[in-house]
C-alpha positions as CSV (number, residue, x, y, z in Angstrom):
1,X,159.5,-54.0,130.8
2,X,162.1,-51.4,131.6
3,X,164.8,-53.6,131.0
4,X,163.8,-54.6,127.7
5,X,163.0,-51.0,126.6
6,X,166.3,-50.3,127.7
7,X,167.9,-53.0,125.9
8,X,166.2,-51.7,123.1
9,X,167.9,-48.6,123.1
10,X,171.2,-49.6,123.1
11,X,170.5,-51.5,120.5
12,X,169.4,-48.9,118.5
13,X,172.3,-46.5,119.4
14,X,174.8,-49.3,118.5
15,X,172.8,-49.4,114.8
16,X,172.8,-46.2,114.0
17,X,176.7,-45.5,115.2
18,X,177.7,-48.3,112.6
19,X,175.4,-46.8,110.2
20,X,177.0,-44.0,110.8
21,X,180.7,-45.2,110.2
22,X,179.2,-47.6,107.4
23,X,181.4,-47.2,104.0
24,X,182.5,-50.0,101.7
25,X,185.6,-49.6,100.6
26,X,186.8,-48.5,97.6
27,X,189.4,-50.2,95.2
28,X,191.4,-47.8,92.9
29,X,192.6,-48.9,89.5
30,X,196.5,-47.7,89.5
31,X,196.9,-49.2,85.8
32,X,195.8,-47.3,83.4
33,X,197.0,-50.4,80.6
34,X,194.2,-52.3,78.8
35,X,194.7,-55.9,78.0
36,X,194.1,-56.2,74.5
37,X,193.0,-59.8,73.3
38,X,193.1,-58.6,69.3
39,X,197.0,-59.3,70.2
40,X,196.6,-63.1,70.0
41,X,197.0,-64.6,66.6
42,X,193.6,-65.5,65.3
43,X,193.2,-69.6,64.8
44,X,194.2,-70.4,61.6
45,X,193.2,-74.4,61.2
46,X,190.6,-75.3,58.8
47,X,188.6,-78.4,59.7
48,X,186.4,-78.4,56.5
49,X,185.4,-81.8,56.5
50,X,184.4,-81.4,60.3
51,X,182.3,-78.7,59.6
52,X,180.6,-80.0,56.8
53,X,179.7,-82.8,58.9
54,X,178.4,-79.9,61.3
55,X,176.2,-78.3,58.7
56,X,174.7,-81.4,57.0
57,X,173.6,-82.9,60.9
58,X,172.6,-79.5,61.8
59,X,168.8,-80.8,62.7
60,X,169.9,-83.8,64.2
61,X,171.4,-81.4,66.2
62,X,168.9,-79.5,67.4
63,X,166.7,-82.4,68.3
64,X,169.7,-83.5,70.6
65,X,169.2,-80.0,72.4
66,X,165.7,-80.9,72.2
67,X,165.7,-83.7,73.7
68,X,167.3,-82.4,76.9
69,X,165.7,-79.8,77.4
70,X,162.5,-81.6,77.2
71,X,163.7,-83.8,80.3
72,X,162.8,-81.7,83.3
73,X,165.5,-82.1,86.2
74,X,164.4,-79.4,88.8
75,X,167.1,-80.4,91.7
76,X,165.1,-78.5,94.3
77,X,162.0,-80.6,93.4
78,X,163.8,-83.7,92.8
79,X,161.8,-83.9,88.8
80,X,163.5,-85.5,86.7
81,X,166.7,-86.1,88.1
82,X,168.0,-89.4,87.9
83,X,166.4,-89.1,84.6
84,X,168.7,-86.1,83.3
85,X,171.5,-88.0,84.9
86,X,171.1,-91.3,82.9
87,X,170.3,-89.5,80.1
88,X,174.1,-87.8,80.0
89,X,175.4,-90.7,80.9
90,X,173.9,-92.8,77.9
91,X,174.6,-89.8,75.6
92,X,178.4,-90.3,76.7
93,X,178.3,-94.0,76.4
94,X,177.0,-93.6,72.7
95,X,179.8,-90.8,71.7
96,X,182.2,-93.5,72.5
97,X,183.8,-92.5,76.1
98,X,185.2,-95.8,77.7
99,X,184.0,-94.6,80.7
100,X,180.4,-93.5,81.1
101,X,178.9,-93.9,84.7
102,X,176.9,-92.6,87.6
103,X,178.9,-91.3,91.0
104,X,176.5,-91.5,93.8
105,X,176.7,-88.8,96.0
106,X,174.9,-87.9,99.5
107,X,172.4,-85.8,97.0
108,X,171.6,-86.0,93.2
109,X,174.0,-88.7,91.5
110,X,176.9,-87.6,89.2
111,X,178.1,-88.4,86.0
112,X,181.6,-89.5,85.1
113,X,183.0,-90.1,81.5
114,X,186.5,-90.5,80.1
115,X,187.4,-90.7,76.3
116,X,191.0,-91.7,75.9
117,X,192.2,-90.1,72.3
118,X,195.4,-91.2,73.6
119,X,196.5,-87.6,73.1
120,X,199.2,-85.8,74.6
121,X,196.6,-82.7,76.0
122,X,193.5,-83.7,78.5
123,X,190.5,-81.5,78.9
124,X,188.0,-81.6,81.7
125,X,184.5,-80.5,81.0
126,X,182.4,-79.5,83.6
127,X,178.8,-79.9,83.0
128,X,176.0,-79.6,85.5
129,X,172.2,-81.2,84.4
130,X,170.2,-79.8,86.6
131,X,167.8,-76.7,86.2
132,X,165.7,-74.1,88.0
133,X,162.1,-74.7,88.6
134,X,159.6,-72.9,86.8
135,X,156.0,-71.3,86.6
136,X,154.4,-72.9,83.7
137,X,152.0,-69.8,83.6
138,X,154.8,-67.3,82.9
139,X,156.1,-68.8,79.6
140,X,155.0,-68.1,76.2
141,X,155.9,-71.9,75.5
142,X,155.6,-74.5,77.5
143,X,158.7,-74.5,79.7
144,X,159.6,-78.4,79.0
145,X,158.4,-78.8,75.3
146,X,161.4,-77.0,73.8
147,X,160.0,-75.3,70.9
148,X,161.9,-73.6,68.2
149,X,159.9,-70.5,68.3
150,X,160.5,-67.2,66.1
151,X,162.3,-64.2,68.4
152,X,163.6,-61.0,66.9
153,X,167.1,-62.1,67.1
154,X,166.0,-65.6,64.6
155,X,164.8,-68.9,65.1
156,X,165.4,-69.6,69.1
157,X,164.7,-72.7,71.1
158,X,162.4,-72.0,74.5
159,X,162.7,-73.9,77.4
160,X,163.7,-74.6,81.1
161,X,167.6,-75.1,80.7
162,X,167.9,-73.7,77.1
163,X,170.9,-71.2,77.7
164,X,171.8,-72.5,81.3
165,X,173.1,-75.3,80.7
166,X,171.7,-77.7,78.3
167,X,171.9,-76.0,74.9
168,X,175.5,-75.3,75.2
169,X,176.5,-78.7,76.7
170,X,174.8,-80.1,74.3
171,X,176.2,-78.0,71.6
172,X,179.9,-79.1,73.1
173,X,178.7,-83.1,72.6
174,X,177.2,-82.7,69.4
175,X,180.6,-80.9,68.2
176,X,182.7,-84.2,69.8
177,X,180.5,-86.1,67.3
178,X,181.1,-84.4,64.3
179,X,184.9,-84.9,65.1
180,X,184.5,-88.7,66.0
181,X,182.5,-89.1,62.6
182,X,184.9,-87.6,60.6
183,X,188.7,-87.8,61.8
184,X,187.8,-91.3,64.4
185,X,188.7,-90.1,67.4
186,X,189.4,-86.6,69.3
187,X,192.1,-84.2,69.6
188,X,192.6,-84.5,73.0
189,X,191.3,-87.1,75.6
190,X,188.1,-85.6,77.5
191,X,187.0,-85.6,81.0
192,X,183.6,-85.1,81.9
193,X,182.5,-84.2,85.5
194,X,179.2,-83.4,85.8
195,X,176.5,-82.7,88.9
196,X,172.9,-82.6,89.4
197,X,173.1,-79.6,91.9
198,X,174.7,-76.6,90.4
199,X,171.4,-74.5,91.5
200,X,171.2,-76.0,94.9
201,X,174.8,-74.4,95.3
202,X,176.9,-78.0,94.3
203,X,176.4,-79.0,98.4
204,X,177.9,-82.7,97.2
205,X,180.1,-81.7,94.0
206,X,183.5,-82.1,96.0
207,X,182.4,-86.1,96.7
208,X,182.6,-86.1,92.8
209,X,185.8,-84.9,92.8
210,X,186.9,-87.0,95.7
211,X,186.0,-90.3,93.5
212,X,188.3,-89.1,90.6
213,X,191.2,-86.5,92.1
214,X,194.3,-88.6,91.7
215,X,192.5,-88.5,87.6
216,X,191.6,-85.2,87.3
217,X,195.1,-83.7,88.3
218,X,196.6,-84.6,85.3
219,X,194.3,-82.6,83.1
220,X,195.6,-79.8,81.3
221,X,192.6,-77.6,82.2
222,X,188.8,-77.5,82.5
223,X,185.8,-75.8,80.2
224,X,182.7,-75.5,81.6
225,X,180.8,-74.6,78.3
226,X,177.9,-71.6,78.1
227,X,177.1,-69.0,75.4
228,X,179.1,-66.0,75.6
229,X,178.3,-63.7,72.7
230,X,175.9,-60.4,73.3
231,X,173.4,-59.4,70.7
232,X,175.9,-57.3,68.9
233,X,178.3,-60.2,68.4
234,X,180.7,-59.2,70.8
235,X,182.5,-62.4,73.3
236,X,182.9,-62.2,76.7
237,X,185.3,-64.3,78.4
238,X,185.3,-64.8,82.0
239,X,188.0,-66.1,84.0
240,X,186.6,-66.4,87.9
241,X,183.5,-66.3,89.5
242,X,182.1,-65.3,92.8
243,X,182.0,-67.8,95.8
244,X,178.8,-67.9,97.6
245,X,177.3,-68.2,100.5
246,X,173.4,-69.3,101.1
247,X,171.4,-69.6,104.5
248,X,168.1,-69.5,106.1
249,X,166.9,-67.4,108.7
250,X,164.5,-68.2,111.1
251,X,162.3,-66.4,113.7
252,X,159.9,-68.6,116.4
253,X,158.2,-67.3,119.3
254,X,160.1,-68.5,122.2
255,X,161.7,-67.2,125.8
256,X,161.8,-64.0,124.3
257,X,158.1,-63.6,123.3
258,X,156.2,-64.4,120.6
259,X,153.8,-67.4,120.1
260,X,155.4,-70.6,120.4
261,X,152.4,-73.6,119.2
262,X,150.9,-71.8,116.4
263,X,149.6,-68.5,115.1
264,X,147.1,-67.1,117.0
265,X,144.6,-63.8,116.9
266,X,145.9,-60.8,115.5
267,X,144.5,-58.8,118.2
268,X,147.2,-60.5,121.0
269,X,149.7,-58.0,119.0
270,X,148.8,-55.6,122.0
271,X,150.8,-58.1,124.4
272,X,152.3,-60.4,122.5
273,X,155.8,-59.9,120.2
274,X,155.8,-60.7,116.5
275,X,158.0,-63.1,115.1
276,X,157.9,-61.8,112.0
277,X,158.8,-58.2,112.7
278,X,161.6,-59.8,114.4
279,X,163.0,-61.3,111.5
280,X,162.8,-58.1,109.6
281,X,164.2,-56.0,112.2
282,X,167.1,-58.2,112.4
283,X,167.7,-58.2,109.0
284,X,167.7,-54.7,108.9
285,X,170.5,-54.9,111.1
286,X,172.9,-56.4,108.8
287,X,172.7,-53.5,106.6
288,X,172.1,-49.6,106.0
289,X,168.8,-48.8,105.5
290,X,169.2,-48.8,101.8
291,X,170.3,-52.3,101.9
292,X,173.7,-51.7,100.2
293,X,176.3,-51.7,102.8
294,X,177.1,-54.7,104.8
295,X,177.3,-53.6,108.5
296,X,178.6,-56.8,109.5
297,X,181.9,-55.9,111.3
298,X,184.9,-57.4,109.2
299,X,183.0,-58.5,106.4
300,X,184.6,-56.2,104.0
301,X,188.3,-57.1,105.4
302,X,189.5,-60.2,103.6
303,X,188.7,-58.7,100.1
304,X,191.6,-59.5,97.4
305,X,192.1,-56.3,95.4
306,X,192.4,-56.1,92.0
307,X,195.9,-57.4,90.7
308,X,197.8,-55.7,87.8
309,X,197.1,-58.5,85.4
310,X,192.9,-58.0,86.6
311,X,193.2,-54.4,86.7
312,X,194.4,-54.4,83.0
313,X,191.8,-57.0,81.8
314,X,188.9,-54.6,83.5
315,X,190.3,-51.9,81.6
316,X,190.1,-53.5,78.7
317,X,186.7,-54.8,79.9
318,X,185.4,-51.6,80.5
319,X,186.2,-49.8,77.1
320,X,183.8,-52.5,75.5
321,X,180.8,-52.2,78.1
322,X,177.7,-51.9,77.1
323,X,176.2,-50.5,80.4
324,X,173.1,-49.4,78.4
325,X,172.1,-52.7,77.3
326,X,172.9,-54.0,81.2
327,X,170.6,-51.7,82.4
328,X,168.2,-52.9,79.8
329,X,168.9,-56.7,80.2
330,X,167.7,-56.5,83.9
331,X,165.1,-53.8,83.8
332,X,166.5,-51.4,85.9
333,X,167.3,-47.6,85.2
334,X,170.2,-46.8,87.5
335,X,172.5,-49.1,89.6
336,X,173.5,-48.0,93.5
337,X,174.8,-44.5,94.6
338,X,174.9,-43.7,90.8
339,X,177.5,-46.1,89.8
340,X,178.8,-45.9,85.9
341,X,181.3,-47.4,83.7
342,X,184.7,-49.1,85.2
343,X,183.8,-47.8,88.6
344,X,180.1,-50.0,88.6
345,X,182.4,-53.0,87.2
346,X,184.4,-52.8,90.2
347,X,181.9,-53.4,92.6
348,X,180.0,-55.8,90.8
349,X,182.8,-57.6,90.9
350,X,184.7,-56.8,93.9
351,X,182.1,-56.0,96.5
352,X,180.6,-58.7,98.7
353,X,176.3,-58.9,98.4
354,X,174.3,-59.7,101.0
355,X,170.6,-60.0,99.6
356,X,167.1,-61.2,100.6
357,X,166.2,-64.0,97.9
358,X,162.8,-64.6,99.7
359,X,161.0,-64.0,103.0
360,X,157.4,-65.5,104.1
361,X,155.4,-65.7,107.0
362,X,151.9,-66.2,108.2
363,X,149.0,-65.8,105.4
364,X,149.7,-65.2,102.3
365,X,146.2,-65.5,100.3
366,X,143.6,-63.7,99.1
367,X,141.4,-61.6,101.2
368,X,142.0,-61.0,105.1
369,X,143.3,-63.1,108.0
370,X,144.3,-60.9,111.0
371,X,147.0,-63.4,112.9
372,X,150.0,-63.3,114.7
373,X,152.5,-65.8,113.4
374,X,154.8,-68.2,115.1
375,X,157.4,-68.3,112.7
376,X,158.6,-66.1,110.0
377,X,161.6,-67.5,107.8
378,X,164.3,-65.7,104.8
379,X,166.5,-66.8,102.5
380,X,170.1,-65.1,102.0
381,X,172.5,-65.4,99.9
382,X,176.0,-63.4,100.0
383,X,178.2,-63.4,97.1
384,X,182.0,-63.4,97.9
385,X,184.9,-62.4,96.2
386,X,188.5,-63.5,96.1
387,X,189.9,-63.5,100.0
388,X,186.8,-64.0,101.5
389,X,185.6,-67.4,102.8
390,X,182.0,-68.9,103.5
391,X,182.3,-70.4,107.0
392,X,184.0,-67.0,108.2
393,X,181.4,-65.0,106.3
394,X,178.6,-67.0,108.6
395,X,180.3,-66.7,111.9
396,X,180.9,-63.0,111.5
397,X,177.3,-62.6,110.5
398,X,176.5,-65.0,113.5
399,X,178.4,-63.0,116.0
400,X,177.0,-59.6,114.5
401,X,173.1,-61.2,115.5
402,X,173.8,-62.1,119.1
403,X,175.6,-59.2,119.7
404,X,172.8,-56.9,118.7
405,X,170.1,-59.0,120.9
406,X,169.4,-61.9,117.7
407,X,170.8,-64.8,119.8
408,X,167.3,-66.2,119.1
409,X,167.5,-65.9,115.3
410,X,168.0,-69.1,114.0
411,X,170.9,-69.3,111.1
412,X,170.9,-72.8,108.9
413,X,173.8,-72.9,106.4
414,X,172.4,-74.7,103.3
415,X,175.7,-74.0,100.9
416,X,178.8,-72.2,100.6
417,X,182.0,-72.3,98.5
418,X,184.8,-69.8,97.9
419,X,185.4,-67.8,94.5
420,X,187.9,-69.0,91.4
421,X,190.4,-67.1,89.4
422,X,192.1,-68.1,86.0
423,X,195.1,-66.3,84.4
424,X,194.7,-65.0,81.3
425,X,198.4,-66.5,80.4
426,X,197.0,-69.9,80.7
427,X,197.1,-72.1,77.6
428,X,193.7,-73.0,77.8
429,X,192.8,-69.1,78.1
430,X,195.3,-68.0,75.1
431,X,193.6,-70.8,72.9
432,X,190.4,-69.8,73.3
433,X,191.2,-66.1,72.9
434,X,192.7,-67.6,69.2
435,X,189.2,-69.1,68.4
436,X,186.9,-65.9,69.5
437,X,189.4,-64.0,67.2
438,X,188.5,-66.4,64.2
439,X,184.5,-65.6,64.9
440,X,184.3,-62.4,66.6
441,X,185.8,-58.7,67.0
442,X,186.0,-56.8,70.1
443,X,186.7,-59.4,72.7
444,X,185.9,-58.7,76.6
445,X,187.6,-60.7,78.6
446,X,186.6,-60.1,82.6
447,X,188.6,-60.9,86.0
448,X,185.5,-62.7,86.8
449,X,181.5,-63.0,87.5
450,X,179.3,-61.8,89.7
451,X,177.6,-65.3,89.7
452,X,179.0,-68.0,91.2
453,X,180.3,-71.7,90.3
454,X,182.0,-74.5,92.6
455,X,185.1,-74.0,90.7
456,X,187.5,-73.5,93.8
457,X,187.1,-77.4,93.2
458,X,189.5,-77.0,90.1
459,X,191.2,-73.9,90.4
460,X,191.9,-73.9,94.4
461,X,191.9,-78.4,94.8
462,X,193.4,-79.6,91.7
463,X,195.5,-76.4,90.4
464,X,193.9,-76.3,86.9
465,X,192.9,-73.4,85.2
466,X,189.4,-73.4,84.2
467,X,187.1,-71.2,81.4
468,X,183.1,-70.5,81.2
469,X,183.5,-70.4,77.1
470,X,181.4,-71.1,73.9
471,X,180.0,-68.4,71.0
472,X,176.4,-67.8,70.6
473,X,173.4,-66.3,72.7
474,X,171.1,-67.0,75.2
475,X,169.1,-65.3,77.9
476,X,166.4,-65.9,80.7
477,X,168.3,-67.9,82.9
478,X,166.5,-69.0,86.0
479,X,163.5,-67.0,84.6
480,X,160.2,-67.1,81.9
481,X,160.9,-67.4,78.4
482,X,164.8,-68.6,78.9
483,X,165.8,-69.1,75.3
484,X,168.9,-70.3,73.2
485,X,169.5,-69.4,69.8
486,X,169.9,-71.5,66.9
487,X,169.5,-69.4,63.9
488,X,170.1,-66.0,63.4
489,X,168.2,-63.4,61.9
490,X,169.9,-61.8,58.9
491,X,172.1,-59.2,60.1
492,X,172.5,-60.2,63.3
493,X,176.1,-61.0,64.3
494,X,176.0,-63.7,66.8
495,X,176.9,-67.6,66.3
496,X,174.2,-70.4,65.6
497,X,174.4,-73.9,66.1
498,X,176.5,-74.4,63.6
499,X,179.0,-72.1,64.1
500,X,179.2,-72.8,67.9
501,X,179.9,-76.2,67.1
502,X,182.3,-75.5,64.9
503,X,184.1,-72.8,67.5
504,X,184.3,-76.0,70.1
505,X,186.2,-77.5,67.3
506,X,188.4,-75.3,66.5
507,X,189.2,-75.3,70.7
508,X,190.2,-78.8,70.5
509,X,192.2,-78.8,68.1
510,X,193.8,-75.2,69.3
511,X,194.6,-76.9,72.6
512,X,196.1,-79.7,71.4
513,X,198.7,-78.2,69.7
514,X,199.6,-75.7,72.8
């Protein structure tokens, strides 16, 4: 017992001296120039006959979008999958792509399509089918039926997928067919790479990429398509993303106490340690008490600051933020230590996370059940920026548990993958730019997200730059009531169907003549 008390108190005195020292650090912004986007040439090609095409299939269009989204394909549940996955792949086939097949993988299959325009340009699409899962209760329309529904911005569609990613996928295929209608065949020749495990953290993507490297390297770039406009009309274009990292942590009685068969009687708490509490005390350990500075040592070391060509794009960035409607986008009144303006877009997109995304033990029901546990388990997740990588980012958190008395915290690694960077010089970048400068003023153009994306696959294995990009508006992702829009409202400035079909055009065409 003394032993253990003592250990104890070391323990403690070497947490609170690294709370003490605790400070993330702090990147300054030593160019005061804004990149201005309004400086690229707006594109001037006029595809009239395309986008008549566009306008008089509009509702055959939106019953494509429909259609997806009414196929469920909840990776983490395995519904609807292979499914989702033939689907795409029969939707390919029918566009006309040569190529149109499924790539088995260790997980969920995926899907591999080439359309040879014999062009001189070649554009990968990343796509990714699957979606999150959902709580039928929560949504004021069923999650899989995909009804148009009226919202205050217009005429919306509501389902599981609707803004992340199946609307504007969809949106990007039903574009390729208004093309191949009218002119016979595309622009450029088209790639498609697509998985079924984006929100399980793309654990299998790179055996997709395996199957068609030597293919892929010839590509002039790659688009993963999204929407990208904000209520107020205003683009965003984003050139990187986070890398991730996501793990479980487990707790079970054992040689250091605890129960080790089952739960038992609450009352044995007199004698008996609590998984659970362990858990929770050494999470608490990788952080400050407010949960906002990493105490891992070395975690913060590897960060890539900003360069002068990001620094100038998150100036520009800045001067367009709407932190207001942030704040109001995610229900929360003030963001950590009192962050504002091009200082709060610096960490968000600089800083490292490391969050809690769930944590259960023991009962959970209604009423009482006094028990002890055996096992208590979280999930993590740790965003990364540029420098930092996923396997390093375990080990140091690995070494920072045993060395503070964890060794008996179990760690299991379920994904990781470093962050992506584009330059804004790229041709595929300076294109798009053109086309959001046809449809839209005040372009943003970011560094990068705070999300994350396995695009280290392209940018990092295959040296090709890569762009999130497509007009309109969505919102819900991952939550109730995720929505896509398809009509506007009068007087609100943001893209429909039509014209984000139309804007995909345009790209093509924009690229092939870089």
């Amino acid at each position: 017992m003394i032993s253990r008390f003592l250990l104890g108190t070391v323990l403690a005195l070497n947490l609170a001296a690294a709370v003490h020292a605790a400070e993330r650090p702090r990147f300054s912004i030593t160019s005061e120039t804004a990149y201005d986007p309004s400086a690229v040439p707006a594109y001037a090609g006029d595809h009239s006959a395309i986008y008549a095409h566009i306008d008089d299939s509009l509702d055959q269009h939106v019953e494509a979008l429909q259609r997806w989204m009414r196929q469920p394909s909840i990776s983490a549940q395995n519904v609807g999958v292979l499914e989702m996955a033939e689907m795409l792949r029969g939707d390919l086939e029918a566009l006309g792509f040569e190529e149109a097949e499924l790539v088995p993988t260790d997980g969920h299959p995926g899907v591999w399509a080439h359309y040879d325009a014999g062009a001189e340009k070649t554009l990968v699409v990343y796509m990714m089918y699957d979606v999150q899962p959902v709580n039928p209760e929560d949504w004021q329309s069923p999650p899989f039926e995909a009804n148009v529904v009226d919202h205050e911005l217009g005429k919306v569609i509501m389902a599981r997928g609707a803004t992340n990613q199946k609307g504007p996928q969809r949106a990007f295929l039903n574009a390729l067919e208004s093309i191949i209608a009218v002119e016979g065949s595309l622009p450029v020749n088209i790639m498609i790479a697509a998985e079924g495990e984006e929100e399980l953290g793309s654990p299998h993507y790179p055996q997709i990429v395996d199957a068609y490297e030597d293919r892929l390297k010839t590509a002039d770039g790659v688009l993963f398509p999204m929407s990208v406009q904000a209520p107020d009309g205003r683009a965003s274009m984003l050139l990187g993303v986070k890398g991730i990292l996501y793990f479980e942590m487990e707790s079970r009685g054992g040689d250091w106490g605890g129960p080790q068969a089952s739960e038992i009687h609450g009352s044995y708490k007199a004698i008996v340690d609590s998984p659970t509490l362990r858990l929770v005390q050494a999470l608490a350990s990788l952080t400050t008490p407010d949960g906002n500075t990493i105490l891992v040592p070395g975690y913060y070391d590897d960060i890539r600051p900003p360069t002068t060509e990001e620094q100038e794009l998150i100036n520009g960035a800045a001067a367009l933020q709407n932190e207001a409607g942030m704040k109001q986008s995610i229900s929360v009144e003030r963001f950590i230590d009192g962050l504002e303006g091009r200082d709060a877009m610096v960490e968000l997109l600089y800083m490292p996370t490391l969050n809690v995304d769930g944590i259960w033990s023991g009962y959970t029901g209604e009423g009482v059940k006094t028990i002890l546990p055996h096992i208590a388990t979280a999930k993590v997740d740790s965003r990364l920026p540029m420098g930092m990588d996923p396997d390093k980012a375990l080990q140091m958190i690995r070494d920072h548990l045993d060395k503070n008395g964890f060794e008996d915290i179990v760690i299991r690694k379920m994904s990781g993958y470093p962050a992506a960077q584009t330059s804004v010089q790229a041709d595929l970048v300076q294109a798009l730019i053109s086309v959001y400068n046809k449809y839209s003023e005040g372009l943003s153009i970011r560094p990068r997200i705070a999300g994350s994306a396995p695009f280290y696959q392209f940018t990092d294995r295959l040296g090709l730059p890569l762009v999130p990009a497509g007009l309109g508006h969505g919102r819900g992702a991952h939550a109730p009531n995720e929505i896509y829009l398809v009509e506007p409202a009068g007087g609100v400035p943001v893209a429909g169907l039509a014209d984000i079909e139309k804007a995909y055009v345009d790209l093509l065409y924009a690229l092939s003549k870089k």
